[in-house]
ChimeraX commands (.cxc) that place a marker at each C-alpha (Angstrom):
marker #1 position 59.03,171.96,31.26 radius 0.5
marker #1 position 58.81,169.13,29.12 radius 0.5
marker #1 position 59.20,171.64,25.27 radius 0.5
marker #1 position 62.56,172.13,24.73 radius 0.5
marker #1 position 63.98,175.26,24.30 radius 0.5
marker #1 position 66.28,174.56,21.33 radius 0.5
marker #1 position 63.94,176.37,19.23 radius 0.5
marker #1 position 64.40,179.75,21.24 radius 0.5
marker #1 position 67.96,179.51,21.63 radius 0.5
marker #1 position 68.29,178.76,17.98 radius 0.5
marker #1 position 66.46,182.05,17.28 radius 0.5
marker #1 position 68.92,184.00,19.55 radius 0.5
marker #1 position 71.95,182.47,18.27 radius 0.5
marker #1 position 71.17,183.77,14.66 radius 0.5
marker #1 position 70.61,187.53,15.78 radius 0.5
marker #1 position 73.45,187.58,18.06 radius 0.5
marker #1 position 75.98,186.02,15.19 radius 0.5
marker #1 position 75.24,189.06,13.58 radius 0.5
marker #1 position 75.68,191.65,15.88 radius 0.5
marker #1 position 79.05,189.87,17.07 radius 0.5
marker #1 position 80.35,189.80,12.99 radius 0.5
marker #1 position 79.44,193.51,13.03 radius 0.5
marker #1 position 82.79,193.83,14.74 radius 0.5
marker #1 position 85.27,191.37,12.94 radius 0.5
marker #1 position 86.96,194.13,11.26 radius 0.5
marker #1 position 88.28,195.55,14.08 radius 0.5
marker #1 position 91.82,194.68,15.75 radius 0.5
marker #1 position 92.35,191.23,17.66 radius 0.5
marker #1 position 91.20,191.46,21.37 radius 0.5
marker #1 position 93.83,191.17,24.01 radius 0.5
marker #1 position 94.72,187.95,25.65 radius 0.5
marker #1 position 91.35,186.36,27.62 radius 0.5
marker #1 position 93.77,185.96,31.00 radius 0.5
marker #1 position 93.68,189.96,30.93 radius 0.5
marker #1 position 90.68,191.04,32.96 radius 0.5
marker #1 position 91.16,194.82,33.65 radius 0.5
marker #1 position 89.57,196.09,30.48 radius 0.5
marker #1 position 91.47,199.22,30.78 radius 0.5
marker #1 position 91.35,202.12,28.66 radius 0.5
marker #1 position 90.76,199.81,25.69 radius 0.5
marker #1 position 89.41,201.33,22.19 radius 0.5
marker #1 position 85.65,200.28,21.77 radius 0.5
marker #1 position 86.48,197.23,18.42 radius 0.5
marker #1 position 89.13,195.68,20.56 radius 0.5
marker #1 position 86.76,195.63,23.69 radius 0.5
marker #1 position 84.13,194.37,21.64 radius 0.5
marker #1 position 85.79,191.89,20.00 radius 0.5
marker #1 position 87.62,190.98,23.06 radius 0.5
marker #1 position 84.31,190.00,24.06 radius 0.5
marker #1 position 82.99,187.89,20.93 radius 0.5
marker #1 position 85.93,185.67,21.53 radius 0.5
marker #1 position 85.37,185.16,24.97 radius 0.5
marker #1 position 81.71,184.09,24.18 radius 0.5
marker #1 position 82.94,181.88,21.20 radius 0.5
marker #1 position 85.40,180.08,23.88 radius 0.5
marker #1 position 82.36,179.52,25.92 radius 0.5
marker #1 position 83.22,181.93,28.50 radius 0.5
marker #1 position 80.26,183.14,28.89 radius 0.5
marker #1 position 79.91,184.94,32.17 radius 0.5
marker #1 position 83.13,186.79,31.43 radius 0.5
marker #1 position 81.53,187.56,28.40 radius 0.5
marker #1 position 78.89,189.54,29.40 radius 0.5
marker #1 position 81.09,191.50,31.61 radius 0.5
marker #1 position 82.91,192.41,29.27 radius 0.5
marker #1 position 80.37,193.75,27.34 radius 0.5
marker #1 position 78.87,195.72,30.17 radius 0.5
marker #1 position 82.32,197.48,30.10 radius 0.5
marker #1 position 81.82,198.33,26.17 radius 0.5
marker #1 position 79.07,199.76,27.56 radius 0.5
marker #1 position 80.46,201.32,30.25 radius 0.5
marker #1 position 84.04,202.71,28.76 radius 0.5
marker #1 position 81.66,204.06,25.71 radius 0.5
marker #1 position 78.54,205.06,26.53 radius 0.5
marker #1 position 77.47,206.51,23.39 radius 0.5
marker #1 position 78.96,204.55,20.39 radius 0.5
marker #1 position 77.06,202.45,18.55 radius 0.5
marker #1 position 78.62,199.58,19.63 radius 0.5
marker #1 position 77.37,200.31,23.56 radius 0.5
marker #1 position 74.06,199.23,21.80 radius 0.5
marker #1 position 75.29,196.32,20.39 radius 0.5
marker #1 position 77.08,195.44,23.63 radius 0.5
marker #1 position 73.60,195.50,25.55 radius 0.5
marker #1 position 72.17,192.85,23.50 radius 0.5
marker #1 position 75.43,190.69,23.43 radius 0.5
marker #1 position 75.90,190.94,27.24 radius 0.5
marker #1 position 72.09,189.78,27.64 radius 0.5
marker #1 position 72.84,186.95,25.38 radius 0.5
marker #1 position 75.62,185.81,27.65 radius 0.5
marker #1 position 74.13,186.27,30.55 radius 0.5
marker #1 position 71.02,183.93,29.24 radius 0.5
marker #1 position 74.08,181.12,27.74 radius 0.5
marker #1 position 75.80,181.34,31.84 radius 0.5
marker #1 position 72.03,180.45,32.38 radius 0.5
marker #1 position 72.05,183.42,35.04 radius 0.5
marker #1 position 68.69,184.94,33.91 radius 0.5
marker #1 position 67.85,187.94,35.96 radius 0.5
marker #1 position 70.90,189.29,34.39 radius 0.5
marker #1 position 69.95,188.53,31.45 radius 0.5
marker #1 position 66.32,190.13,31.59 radius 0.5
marker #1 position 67.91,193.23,33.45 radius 0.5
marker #1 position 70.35,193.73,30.38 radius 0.5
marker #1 position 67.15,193.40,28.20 radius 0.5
marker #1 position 65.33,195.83,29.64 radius 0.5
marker #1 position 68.14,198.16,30.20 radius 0.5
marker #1 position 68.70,198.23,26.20 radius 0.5
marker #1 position 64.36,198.53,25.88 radius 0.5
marker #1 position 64.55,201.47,28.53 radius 0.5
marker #1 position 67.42,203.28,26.15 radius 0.5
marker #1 position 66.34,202.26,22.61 radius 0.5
marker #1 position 62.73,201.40,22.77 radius 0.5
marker #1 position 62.40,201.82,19.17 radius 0.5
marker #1 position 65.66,200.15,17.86 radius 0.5
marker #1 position 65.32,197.98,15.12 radius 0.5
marker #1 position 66.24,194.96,17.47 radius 0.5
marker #1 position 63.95,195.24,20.59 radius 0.5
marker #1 position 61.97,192.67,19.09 radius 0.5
marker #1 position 64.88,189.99,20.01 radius 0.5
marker #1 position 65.42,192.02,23.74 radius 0.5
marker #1 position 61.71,191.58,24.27 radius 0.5
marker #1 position 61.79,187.52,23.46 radius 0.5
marker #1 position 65.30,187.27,25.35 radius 0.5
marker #1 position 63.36,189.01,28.33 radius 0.5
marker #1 position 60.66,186.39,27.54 radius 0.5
marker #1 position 62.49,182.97,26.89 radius 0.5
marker #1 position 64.74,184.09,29.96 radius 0.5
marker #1 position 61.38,183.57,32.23 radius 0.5
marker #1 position 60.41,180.85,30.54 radius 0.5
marker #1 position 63.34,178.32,31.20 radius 0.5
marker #1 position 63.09,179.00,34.82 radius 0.5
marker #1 position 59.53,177.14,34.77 radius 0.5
marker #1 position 59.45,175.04,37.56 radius 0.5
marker #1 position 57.82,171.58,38.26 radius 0.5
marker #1 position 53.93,172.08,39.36 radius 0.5
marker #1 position 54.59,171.28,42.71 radius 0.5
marker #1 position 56.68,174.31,43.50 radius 0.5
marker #1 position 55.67,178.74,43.13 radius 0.5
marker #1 position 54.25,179.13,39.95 radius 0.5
marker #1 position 55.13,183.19,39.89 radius 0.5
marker #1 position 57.97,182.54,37.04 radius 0.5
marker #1 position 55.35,180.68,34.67 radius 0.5
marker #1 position 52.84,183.72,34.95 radius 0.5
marker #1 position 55.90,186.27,34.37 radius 0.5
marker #1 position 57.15,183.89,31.34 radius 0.5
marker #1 position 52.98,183.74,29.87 radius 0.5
marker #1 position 53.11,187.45,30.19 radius 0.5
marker #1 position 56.76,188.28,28.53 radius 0.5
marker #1 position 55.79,186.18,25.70 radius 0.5
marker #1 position 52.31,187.98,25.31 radius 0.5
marker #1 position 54.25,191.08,24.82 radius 0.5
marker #1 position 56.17,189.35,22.04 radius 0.5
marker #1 position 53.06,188.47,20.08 radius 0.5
marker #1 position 51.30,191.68,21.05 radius 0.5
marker #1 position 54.23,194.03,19.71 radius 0.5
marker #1 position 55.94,191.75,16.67 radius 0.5
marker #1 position 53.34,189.54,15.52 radius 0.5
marker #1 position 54.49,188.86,12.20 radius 0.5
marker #1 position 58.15,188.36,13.41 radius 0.5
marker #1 position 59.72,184.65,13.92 radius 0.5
marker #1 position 59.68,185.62,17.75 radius 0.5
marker #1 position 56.01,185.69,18.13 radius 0.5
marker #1 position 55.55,182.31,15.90 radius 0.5
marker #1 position 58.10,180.86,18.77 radius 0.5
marker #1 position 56.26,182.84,21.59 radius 0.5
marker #1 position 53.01,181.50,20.65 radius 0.5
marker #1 position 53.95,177.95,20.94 radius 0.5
marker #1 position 55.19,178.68,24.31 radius 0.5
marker #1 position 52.38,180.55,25.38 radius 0.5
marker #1 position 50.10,177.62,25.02 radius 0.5
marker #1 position 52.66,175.37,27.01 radius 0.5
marker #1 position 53.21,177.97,30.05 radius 0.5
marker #1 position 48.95,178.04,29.92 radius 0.5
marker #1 position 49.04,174.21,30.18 radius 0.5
marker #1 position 51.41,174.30,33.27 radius 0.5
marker #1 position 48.94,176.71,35.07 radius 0.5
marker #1 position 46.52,174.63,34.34 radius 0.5
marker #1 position 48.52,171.90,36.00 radius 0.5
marker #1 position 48.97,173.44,38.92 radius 0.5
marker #1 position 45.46,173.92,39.36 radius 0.5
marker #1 position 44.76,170.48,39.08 radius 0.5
marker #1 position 47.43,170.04,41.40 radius 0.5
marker #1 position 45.87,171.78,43.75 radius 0.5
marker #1 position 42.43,171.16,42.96 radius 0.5
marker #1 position 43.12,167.26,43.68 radius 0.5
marker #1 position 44.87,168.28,47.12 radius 0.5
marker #1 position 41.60,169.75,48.22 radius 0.5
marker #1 position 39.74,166.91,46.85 radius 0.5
marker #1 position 41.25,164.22,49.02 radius 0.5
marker #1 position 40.61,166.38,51.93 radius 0.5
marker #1 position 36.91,166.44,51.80 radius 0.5
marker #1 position 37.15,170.09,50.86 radius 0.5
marker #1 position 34.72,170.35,47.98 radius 0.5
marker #1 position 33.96,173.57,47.58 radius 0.5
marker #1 position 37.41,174.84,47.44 radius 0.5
marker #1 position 38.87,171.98,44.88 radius 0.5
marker #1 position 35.34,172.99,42.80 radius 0.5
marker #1 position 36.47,176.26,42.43 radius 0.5
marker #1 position 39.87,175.03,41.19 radius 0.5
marker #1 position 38.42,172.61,38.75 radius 0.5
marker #1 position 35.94,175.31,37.42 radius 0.5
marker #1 position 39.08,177.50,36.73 radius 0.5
marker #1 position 41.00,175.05,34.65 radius 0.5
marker #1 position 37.85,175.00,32.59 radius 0.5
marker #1 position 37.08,178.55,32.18 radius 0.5
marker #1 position 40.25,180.03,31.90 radius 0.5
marker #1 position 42.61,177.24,30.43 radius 0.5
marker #1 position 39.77,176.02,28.14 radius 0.5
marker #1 position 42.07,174.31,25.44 radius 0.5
marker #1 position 44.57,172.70,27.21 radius 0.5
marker #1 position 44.86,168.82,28.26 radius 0.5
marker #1 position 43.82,169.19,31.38 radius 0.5
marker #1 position 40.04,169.95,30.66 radius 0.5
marker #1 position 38.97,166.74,29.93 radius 0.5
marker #1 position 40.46,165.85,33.61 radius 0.5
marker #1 position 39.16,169.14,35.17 radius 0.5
marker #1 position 35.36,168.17,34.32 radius 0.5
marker #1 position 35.44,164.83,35.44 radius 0.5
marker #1 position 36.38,166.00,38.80 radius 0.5
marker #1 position 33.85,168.48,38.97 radius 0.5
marker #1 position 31.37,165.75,38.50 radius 0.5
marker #1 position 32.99,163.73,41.49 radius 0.5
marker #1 position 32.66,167.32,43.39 radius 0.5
marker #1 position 29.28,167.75,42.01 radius 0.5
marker #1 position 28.12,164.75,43.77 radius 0.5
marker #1 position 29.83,164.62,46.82 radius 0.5
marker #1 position 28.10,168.15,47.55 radius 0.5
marker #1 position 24.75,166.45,46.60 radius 0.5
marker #1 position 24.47,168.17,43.25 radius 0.5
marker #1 position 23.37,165.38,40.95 radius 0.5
marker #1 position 22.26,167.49,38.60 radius 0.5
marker #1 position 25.18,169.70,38.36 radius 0.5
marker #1 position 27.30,166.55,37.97 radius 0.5
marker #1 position 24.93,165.42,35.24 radius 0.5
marker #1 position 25.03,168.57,33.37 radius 0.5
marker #1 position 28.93,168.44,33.94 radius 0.5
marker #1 position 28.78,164.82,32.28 radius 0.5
marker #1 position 26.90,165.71,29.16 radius 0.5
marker #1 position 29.32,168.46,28.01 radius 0.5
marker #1 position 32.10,166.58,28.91 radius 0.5
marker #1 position 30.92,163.37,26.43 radius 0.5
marker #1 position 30.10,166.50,23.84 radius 0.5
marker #1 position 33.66,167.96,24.00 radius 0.5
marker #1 position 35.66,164.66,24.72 radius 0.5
marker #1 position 33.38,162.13,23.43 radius 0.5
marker #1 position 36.48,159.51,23.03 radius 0.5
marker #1 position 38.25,160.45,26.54 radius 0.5
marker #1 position 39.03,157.71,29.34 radius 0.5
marker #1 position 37.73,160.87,31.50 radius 0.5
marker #1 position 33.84,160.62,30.04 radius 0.5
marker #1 position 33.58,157.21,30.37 radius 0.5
marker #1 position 34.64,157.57,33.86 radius 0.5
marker #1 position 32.11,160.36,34.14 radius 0.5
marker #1 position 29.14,158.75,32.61 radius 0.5
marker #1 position 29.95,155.28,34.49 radius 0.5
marker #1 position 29.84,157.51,37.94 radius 0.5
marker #1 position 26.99,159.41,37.22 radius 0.5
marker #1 position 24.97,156.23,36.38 radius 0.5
marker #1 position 25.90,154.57,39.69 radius 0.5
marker #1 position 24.40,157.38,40.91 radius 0.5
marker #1 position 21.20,157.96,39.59 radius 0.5
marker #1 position 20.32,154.53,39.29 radius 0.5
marker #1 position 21.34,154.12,43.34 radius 0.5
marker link #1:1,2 radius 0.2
marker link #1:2,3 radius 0.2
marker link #1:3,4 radius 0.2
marker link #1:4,5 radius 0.2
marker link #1:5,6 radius 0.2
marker link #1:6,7 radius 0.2
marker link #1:7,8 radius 0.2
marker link #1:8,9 radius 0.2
marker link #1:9,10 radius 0.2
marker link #1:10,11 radius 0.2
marker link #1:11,12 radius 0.2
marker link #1:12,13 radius 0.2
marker link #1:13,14 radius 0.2
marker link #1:14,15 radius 0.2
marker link #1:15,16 radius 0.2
marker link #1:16,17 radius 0.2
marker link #1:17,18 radius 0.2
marker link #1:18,19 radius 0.2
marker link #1:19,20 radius 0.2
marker link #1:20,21 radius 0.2
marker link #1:21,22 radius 0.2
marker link #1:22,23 radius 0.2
marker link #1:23,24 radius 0.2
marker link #1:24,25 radius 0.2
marker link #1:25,26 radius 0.2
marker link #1:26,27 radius 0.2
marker link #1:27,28 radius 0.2
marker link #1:28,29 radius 0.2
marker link #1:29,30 radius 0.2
marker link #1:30,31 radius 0.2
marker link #1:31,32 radius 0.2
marker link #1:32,33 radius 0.2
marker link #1:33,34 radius 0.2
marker link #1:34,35 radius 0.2
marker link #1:35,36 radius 0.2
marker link #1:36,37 radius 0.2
marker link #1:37,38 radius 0.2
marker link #1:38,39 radius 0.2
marker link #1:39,40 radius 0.2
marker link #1:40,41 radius 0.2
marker link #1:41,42 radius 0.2
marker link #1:42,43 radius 0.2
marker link #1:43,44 radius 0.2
marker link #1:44,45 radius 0.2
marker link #1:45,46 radius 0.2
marker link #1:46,47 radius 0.2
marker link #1:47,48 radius 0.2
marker link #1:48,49 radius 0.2
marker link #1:49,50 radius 0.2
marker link #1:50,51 radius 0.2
marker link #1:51,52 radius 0.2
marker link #1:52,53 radius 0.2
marker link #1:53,54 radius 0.2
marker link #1:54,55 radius 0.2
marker link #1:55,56 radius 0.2
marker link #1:56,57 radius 0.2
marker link #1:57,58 radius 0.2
marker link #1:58,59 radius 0.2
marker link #1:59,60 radius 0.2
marker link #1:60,61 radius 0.2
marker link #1:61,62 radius 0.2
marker link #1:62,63 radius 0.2
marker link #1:63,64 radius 0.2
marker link #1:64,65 radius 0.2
marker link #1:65,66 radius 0.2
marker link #1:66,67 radius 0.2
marker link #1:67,68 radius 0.2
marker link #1:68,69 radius 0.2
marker link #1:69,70 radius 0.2
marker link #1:70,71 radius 0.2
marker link #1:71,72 radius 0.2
marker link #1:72,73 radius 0.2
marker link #1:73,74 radius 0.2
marker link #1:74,75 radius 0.2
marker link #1:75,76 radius 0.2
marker link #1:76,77 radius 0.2
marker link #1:77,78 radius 0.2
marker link #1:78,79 radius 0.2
marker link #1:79,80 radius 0.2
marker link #1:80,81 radius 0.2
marker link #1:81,82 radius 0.2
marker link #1:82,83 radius 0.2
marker link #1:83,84 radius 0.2
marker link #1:84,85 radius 0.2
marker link #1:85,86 radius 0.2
marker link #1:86,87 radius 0.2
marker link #1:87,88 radius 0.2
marker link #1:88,89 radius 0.2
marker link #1:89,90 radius 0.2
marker link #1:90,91 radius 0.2
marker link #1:91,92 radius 0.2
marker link #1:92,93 radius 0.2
marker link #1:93,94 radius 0.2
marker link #1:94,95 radius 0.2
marker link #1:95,96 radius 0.2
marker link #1:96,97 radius 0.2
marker link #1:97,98 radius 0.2
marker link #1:98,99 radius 0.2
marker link #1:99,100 radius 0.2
marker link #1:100,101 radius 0.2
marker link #1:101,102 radius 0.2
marker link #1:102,103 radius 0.2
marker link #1:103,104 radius 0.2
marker link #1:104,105 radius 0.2
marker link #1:105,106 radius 0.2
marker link #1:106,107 radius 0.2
marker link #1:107,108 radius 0.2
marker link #1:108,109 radius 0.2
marker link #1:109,110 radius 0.2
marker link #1:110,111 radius 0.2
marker link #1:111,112 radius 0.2
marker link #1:112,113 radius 0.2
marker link #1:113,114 radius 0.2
marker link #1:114,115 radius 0.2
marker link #1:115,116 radius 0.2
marker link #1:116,117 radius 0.2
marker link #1:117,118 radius 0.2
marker link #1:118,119 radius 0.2
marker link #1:119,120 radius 0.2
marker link #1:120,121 radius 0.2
marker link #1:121,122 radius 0.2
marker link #1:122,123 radius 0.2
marker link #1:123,124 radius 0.2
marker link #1:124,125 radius 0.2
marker link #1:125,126 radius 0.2
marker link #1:126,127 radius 0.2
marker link #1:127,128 radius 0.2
marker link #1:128,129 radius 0.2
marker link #1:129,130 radius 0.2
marker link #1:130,131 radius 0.2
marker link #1:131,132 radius 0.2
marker link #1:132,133 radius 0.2
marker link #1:133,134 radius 0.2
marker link #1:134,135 radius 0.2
marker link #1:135,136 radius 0.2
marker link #1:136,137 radius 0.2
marker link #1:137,138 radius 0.2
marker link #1:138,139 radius 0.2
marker link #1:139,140 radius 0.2
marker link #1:140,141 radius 0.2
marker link #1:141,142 radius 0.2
marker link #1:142,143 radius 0.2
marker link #1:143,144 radius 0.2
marker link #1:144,145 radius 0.2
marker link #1:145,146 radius 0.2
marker link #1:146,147 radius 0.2
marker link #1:147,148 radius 0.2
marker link #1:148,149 radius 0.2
marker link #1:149,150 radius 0.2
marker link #1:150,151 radius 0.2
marker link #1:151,152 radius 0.2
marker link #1:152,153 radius 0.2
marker link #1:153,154 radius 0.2
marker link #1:154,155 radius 0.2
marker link #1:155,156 radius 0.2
marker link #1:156,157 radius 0.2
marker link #1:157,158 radius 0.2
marker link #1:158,159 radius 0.2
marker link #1:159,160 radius 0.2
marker link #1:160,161 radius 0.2
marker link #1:161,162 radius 0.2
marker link #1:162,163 radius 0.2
marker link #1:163,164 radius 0.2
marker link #1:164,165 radius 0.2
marker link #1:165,166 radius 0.2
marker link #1:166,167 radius 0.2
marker link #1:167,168 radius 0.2
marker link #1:168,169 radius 0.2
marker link #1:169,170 radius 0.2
marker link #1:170,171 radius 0.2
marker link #1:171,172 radius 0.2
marker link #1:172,173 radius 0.2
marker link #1:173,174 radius 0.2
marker link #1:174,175 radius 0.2
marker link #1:175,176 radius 0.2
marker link #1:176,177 radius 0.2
marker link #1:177,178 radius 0.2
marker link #1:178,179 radius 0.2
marker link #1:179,180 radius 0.2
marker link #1:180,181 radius 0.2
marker link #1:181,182 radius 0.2
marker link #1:182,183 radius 0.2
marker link #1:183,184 radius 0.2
marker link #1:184,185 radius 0.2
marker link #1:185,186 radius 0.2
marker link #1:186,187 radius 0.2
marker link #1:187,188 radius 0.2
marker link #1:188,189 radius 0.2
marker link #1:189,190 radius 0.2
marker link #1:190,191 radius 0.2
marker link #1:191,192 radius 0.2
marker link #1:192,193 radius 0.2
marker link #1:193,194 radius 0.2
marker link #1:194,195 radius 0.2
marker link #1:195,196 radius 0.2
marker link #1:196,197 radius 0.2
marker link #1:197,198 radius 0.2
marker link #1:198,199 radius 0.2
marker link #1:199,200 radius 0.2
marker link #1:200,201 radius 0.2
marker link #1:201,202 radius 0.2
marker link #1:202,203 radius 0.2
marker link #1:203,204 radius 0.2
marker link #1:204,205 radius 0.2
marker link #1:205,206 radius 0.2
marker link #1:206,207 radius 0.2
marker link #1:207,208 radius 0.2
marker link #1:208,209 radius 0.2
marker link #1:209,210 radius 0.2
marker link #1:210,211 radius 0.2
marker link #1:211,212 radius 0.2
marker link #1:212,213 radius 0.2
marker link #1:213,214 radius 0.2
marker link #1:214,215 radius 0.2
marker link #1:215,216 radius 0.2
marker link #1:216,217 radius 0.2
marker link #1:217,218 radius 0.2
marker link #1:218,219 radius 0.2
marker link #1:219,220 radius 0.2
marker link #1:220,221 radius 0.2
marker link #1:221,222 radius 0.2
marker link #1:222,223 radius 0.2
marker link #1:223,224 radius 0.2
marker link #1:224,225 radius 0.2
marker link #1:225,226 radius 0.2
marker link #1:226,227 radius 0.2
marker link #1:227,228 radius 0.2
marker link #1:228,229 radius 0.2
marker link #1:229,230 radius 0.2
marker link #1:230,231 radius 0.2
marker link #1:231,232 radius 0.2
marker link #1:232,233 radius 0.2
marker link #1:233,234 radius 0.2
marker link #1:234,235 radius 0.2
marker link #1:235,236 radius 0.2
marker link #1:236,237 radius 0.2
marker link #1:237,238 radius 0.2
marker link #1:238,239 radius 0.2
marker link #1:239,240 radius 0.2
marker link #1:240,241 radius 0.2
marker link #1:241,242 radius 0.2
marker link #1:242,243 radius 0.2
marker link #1:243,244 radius 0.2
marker link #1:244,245 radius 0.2
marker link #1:245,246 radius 0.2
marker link #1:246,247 radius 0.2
marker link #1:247,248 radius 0.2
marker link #1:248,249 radius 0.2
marker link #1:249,250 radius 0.2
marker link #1:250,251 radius 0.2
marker link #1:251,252 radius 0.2
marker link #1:252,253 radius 0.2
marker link #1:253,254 radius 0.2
marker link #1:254,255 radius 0.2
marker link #1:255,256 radius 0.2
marker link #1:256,257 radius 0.2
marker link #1:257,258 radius 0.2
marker link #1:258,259 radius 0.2
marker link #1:259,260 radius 0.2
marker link #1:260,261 radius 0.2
view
């Protein structure tokens, strides 16, 4: 993806602070080399676990957590220690874990006061494993979905201002990959199928940057299949829409070749 996600992490970072300084006042965790986690009181666990993540540990981290969790089921900090082991997770960049520790905290406190940040670290967890156009675009859909659910449940929170900028970028990379494949069927002859692609970009991913594109090569599909009007039609609301893009001049310049030939 070419957006960084700086903004997103940023956003994270501020929530999980506090839920990590919730715990301060609680005794110093033991030594980071000890990794049984035995019988420990729930503070010291805890903590042991914000200083792990604050030495960049962050793997270890969220295992620790998970055994707040785990050793104390029902305190208060077990909640906590959902969100802070998702967080980790997402920093060791392993993101299923990360969206699993989400939704376990949504399936056990749907209406905590902090599923807004679970639901956009579910989200921005999808939506850093975007991959190039060329490869399965399965993640982007999941990531364009996740975010909706952002907007759709907190819109007036700073996760849905966040979520709708990425929205429109995940939209613009399906829309890419249409093209991509679009162009593939194009320089194979097969018209009809890279039409259908074209006409998609247009309809569904109306207002991103790859419309302009998208209508030009319906008018080269147009008339290779014959269908000078089509392409002609295809032309005009291109030129109305995009008057100034390289893509209508192309247009208009091809459709003139051929209706004057």
């Amino acid at each position: 993806m070419t957006a960084s996600p700086r903004t997103g992490r940023t956003l994270l970072l501020l929530v999980a602070a506090s839920l990590a300084l919730a715990a301060c006042a609680g005794r110093k965790g033991p030594n980071v080399s000890d990794r049984s986690y035995i019988a420990r009181d729930v503070e010291t666990l805890y903590n042991f676990g914000k200083d792990t993540l604050d030495k960049g540990r962050y793997k270890q981290a969220a295992l620790i957590f998970d055994e707040v969790e785990r050793q104390h089921p029902y305190s208060t900090w077990a909640r906590r220690a959902q969100l802070m082991s998702g967080f980790s997770y997402y920093l060791a960049r392993d993101y299923q874990q990360a969206i699993l520790s989400s939704q376990r905290f949504l399936s056990l406190h749907p209406g905590n006061k902090d599923a807004a940040y679970a639901y956009y670290l579910i989200a921005i967890s999808y939506y850093e494993q975007i991959a190039n156009v060329q490869r399965d675009q399965k993640i982007t859909d999941q990531a364009l979905s996740a975010l909706t659910e952002v907007t759709r449940r907190f819109p007036e929170s700073p996760y849905a201002a966040d979520a709708r900028m990425k929205i429109d970028l995940a939209r613009d990379h399906l829309a890419g990959k249409e093209m991509e494949i679009g162009r593939f069927y194009q320089q194979r002859r097969q018209f009809i199928a890279a039409a259908s692609r074209f006409r998609n970009v247009v309809d569904t991913y109306d207002i991103t940057s790859h419309t302009p594109e998208a209508m030009h090569r319906l008018v080269e599909v147009y008339l290779a299949l014959g269908l000078r009007e089509e392409a002609r039609k295809t032309a005009a609301a291109l030129g109305y829409n995009y008057p100034g893009s390289k893509w209508y001049e192309r247009s208009f310049a091809l459709v003139e070749r051929n209706t004057t030939g």
